[in-house]
C-alpha positions in Angstrom: 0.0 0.0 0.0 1.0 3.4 -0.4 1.3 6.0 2.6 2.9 8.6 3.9 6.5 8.8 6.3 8.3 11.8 7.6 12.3 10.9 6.6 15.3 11.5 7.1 18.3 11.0 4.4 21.1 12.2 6.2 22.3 13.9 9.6 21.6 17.0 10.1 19.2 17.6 7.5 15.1 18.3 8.0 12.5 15.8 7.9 11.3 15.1 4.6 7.2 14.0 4.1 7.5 11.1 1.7 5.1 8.8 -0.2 6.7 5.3 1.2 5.7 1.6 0.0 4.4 -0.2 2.5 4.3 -4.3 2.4 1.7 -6.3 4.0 2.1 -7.6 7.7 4.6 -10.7 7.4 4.6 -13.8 10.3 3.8 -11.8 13.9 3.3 -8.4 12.4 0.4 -5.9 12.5 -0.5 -3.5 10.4 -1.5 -0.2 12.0 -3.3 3.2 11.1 -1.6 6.1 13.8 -3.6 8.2 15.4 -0.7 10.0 16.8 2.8 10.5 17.8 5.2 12.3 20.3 8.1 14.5 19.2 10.7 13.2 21.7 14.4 14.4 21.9 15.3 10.8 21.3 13.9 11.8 17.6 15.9 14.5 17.8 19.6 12.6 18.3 18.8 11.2 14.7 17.8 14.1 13.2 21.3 16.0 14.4 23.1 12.9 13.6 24.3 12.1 17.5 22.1 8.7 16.7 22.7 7.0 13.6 21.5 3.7 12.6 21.2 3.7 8.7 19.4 6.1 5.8 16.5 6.6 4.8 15.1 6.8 8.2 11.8 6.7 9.9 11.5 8.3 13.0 9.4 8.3 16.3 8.4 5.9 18.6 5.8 7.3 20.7 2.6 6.4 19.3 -0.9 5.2 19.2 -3.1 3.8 16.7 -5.8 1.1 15.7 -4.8 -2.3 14.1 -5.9 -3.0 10.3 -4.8 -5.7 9.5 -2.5 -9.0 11.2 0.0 -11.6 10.0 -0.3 -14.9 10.1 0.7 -16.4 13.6 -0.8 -13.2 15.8 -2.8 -14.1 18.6 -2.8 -11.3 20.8 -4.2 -8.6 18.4 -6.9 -8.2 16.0 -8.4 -5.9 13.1 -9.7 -2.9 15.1 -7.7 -3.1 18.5 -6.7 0.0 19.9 -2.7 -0.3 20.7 0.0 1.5 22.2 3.5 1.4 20.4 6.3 0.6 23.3 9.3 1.5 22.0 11.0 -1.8 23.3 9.5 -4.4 22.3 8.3 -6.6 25.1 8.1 -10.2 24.2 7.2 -12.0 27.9 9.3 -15.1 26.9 13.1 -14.5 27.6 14.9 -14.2 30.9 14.8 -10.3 31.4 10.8 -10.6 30.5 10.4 -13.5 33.1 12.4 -11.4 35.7 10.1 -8.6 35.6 12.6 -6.9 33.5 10.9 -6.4 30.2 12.4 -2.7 29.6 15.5 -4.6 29.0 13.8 -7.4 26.5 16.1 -9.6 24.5 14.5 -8.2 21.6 15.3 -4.8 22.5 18.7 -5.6 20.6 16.2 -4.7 17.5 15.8 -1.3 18.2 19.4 -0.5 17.1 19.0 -2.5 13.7 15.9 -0.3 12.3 14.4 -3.4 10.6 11.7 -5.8 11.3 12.2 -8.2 14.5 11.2 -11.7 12.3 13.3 -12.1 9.6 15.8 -8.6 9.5 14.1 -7.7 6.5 12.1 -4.0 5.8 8.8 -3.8 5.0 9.2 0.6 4.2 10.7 1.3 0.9 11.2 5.1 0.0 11.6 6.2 -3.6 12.9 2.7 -4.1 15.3 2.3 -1.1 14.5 0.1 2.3 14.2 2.6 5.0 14.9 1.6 8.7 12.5 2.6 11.6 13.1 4.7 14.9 12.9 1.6 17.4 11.7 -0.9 14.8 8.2 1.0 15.2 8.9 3.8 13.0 5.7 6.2 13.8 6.4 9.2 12.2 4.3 7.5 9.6 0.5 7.5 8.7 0.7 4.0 8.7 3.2 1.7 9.8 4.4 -2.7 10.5 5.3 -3.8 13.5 5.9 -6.8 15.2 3.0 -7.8 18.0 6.1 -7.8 20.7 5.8 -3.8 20.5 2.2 -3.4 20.9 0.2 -2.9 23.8 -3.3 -3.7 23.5 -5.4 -0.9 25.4 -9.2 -0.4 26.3 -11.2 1.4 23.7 -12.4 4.4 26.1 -9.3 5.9 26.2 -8.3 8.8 24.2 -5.8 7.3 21.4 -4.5 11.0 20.9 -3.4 11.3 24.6 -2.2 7.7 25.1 0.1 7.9 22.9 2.5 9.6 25.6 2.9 6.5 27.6 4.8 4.6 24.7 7.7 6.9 26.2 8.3 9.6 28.1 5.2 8.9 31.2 6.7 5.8 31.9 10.0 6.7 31.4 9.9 9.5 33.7 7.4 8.1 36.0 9.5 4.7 36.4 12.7 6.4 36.9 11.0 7.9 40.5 8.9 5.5 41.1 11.2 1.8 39.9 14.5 3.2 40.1 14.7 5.7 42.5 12.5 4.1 45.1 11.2 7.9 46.0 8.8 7.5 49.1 6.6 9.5 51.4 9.0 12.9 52.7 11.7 12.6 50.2 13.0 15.9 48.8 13.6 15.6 44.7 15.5 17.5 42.3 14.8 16.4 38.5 17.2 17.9 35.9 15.1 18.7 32.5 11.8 19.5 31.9 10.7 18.0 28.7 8.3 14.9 28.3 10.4 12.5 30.6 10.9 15.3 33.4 7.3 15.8 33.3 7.0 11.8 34.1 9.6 12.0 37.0 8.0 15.2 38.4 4.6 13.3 38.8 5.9 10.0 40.0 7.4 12.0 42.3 4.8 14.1 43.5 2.3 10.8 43.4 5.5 9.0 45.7 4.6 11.5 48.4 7.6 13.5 48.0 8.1 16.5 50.4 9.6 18.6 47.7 10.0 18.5 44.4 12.7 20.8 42.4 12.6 21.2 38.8 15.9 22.5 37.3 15.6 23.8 33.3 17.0 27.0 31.8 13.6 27.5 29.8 11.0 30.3 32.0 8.2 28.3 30.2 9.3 24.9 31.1 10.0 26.1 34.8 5.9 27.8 34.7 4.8 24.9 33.8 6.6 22.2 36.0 4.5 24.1 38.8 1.2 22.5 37.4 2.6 18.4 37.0 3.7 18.2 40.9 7.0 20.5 41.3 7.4 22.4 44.8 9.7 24.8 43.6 12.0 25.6 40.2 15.3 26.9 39.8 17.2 27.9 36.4 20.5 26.1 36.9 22.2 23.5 38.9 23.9 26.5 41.0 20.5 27.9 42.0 19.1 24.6 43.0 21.8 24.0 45.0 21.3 26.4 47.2 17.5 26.2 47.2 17.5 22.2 48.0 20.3 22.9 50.6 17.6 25.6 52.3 14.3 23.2 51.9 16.6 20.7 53.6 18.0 22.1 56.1 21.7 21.4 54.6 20.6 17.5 54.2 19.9 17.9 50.3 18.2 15.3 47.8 17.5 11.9 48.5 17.1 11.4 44.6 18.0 13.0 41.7 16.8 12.3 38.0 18.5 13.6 34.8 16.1 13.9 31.9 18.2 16.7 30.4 17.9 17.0 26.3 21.1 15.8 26.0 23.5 14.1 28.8 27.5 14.7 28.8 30.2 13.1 31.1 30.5 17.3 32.4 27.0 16.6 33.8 27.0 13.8 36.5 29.7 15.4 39.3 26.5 18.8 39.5 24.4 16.9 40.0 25.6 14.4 42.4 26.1 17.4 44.4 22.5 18.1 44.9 22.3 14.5 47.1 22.7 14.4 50.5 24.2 11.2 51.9 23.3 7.8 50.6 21.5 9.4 48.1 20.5 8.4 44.5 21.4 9.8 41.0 19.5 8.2 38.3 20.8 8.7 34.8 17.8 8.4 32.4 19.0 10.8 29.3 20.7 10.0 26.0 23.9 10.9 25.2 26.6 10.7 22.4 27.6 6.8 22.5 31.1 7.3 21.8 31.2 9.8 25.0 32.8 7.5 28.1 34.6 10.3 30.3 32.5 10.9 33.3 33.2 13.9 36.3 32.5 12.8 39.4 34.2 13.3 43.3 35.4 9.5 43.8 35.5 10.5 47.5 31.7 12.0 47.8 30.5 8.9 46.2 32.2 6.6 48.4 32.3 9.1 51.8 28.5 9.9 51.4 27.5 6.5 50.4 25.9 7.9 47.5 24.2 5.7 44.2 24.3 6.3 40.2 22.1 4.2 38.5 20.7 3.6 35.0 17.4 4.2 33.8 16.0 2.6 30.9 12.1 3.0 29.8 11.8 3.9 33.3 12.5 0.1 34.5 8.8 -0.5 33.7 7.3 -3.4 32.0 5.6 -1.8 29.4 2.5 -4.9 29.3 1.8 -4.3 32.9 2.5 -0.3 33.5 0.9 1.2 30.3 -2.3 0.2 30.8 -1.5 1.1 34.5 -0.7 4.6 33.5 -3.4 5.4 31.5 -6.0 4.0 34.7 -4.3 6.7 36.2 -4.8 9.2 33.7 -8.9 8.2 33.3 -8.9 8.5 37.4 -7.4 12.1 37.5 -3.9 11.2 38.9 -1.9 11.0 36.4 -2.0 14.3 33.6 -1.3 13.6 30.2 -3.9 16.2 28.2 -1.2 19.2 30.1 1.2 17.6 28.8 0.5 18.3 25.1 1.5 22.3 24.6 0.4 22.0 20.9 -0.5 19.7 18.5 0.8 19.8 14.3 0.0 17.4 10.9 3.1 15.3 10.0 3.7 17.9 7.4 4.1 20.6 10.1 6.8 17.9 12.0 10.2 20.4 11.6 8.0 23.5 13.0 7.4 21.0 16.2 11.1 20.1 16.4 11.9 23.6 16.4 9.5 24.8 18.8 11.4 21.7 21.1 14.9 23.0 20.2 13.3 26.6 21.3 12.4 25.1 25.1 8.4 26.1 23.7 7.2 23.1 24.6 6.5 20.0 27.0 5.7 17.7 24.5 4.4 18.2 20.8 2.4 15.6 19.2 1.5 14.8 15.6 -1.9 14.0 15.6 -3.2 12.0 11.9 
């Protein structure tokens, strides 16, 4: 079939809306119509070339859609299921799966191939070429095929063009307070960044019981807005909050720290491990240039203050189980994803809503089809 994909063709340059060829659903795969997609920074790191897996290229993986039409051999999905896209596919069979580790899936070793899960093989051909997909979802796209493992069949009453932000960054965010830093009832919490994922890790927070909760971000809008998801207080750099938190606390400082900055460098870490007080954790949850391995951190405040850094990865959630979680959360009232959304644009409109992201002018921007 014939449909349309925003592309890239090389790094650096804009996203190009393209007329793609589109093959039928193959052993396992789904065909499905999106109904919308988040611009995330991940997007971003392939667009400026930081990420590269292969051209032409795909992007996003934040999205939500209704299935049209199935492969032979799926069980779990049928023609007119309402799914959620998780950008690491979640098969329930392997070890990490059965350990309750599915953000770590063995088939998450996909998402850095850009093809399809079954055979290695594309089903997306641009003027001619096979194209790859952002995490083998590919959702920048009107329609798009896709292995079951990355769907996530949801209920029906829930707004497709909202729940399309819990394929990424609300479970991301949220998991990385909740899962990884284990924030509790009293806790004082600084998150760094406050795009999509920040917005997560403010509300896990705040839902956590946190005492205090202290967005950091450069941006005046991003810092007005955090007020409204959970934060206690903002500051505009790492300097500011350190004297803020040092205040609240009465010199004890954090007991967690998340990073959801745009982009993380090895300059980053030592900052904000000096926001934690003792035996407190950092956890690293934003993507950075793979080839960067130098890291600035006080050996003797890690070891003398007992203090943690820890990885983050989809928020240590198991996508089966905590996306349809989320979004009960979201129908009850506790969890805001409709906020979130600072303004919506067609796919043909995609570079205006990575530039309004590159301006700080958004939370989250979503292609809606």
């Amino acid at each position: 079939m014939k449909t349309r994909a925003a592309v890239l063709w090389a790094p650096g340059e804009p996203w190009s809306i393209e007329e793609i060829d589109l093959d039928e659903p193959r052993t396992g795969e789904v065909l499905v119509k999106l109904t919308a997609s988040g611009l995330c920074h991940s997007d971003e790191h392939f667009r400026d070339g930081t990420s590269v897996i292969g051209y032409p290229f795909i992007g996003g993986h934040e999205g939500s859609g209704i299935v049209e039409r199935v492969g032979p051999g799926v069980t779990e999905l049928a023609p007119g299921d309402h799914v959620v896209f998780s950008f690491i596919p979640a098969c329930g069979k392997c070890r990490s799966c059965a350990r309750g580790m599915s953000s770590v899936c063995d088939m998450g070793a996909h998402i850095g191939l850009g093809t399809q899960i079954s055979d290695g093989t594309s089903r997306h051909r641009v003027r001619g070429e096979d194209a790859r997909l952002m995490c083998v979802v590919g959702t920048f796209a009107e329609h798009t095929v896709v292995n079951q493992a990355s769907c996530v069949k949801i209920t029906a009453d829930v707004p497709l063009d909202k729940a399309a932000l819990v394929g990424c960054g609300i479970p991301t965010g949220w998991g990385s307070s909740v899962y990884v830093g284990k924030v509790t009832s009293g806790d004082s919490v600084v998150v760094l960044g406050m795009g999509g994922v920040g917005c997560g890790a403010v509300q896990g927070a705040a839902l956590s019981g946190a005492r205090h909760v202290v967005v950091v971000d450069p941006s005046p809008f991003k810092r007005a807005e955090a007020k409204r998801f959970g934060a206690t207080h903002t500051a505009e750099t790492v300097d500011e909050a350190r004297a803020l938190v040092r205040e609240l606390t009465w010199g004890a400082m954090a007991d967690v720290v998340v990073i959801t900055v745009g982009v993380m460098t090895g300059g980053l870490l030592a900052p904000a491990m000096s926001l934690l007080g003792k035996g407190g954790t950092c956890v690293q949850v934003s993507v950075g240039d793979p080839a960067e391995t130098a890291v600035e951190l006080s050996l003797i405040d890690l070891t003398s203050m007992r203090k943690t850094v820890t990885g983050s990865w989809y928020g240590n959630a198991n996508p089966r189980s905590d996306i349809p979680l989320l979004l009960r959360m979201y129908m009850e009232g506790k969890i805001l994803l409709d906020e979130m959304i600072t303004r919506t644009y067609t796919l043909d409109d995609i570079n205006v809503g990575f530039e309004d992201m590159r301006r700080a002018e958004s939370v989250r921007g979503m292609i809606v089809f």
